[in-house]
C-alpha positions, -999 to +999 in steps of 0.1 A: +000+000+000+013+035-011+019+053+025+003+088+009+011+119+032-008+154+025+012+187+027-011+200+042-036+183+066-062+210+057-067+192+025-082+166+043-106+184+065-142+193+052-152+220+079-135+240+104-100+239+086-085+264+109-099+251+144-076+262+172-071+226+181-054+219+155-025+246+167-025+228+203+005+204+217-013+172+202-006+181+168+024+208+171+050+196+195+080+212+213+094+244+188+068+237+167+077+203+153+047+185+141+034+161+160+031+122+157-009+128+154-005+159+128+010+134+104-019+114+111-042+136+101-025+144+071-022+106+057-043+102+029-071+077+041-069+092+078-097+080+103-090+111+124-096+136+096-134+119+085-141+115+120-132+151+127-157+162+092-183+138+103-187+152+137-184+189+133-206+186+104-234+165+125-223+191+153-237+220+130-270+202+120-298+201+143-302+168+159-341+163+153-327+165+116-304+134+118-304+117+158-332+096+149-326+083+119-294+072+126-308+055+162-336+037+140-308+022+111-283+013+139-308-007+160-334-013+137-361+004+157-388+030+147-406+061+157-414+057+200-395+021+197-363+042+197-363+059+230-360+023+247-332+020+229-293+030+250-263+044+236-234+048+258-203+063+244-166+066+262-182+035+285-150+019+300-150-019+293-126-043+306-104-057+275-109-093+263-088-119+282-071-126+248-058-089+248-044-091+276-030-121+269-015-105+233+002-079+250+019-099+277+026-123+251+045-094+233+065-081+261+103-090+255+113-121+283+139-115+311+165-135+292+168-115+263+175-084+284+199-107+308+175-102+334 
């Protein structure tokens, strides 16, 4: 896969091009080096930079105009049917035992460290 990196990471963003966060210490680092997530948002197919147009966009609209339609598609569930419905974002969740088990998996042993 060609690793495709904008010039500018403007060129990516739909709305609000020139949003103070994007001058903040998660994208422009110490003496104004770019940061690791800058580059990120300036990679061709970058998550960040349609999750940034999709929200601030939705964030614009008024909710009556999209909330339920998207409530009904996601849990298949129509007009008063919806409000039983729960949608819980940032919830924490343990990780899956298989994660975990990944990760420790992944860790570099004692013996190659002569520990």
């Amino acid at each position: 896969m060609i690793d495709k990196i904008l010039s500018d990471y403007r060129d990516n963003l739909f709305i609000d091009k020139e949003h103070p966060v994007f001058r903040g210490s998660k994208f422009i680092g110490r003496q104004g080096v770019e940061a690791k997530k800058m580059k990120h948002l300036r990679h061709f197919i970058s998550e960040d930079a349609v999750t940034w147009s999709v929200c601030r966009t939705l964030s614009r609209l008024d909710p009556a105009y999209w909330l339920k339609r998207i409530i009904e598609e996601a849990f298949n569930r129509t007009n008063g049917d919806i409000y039983s419905s729960g949608l819980f974002l940032w919830h924490d969740v343990p990780a899956p035992k298989a994660r975990l088990k990944c990760l420790l998996n992944s860790l570099p042993s004692k013996r190659q460290h002569g520990i």
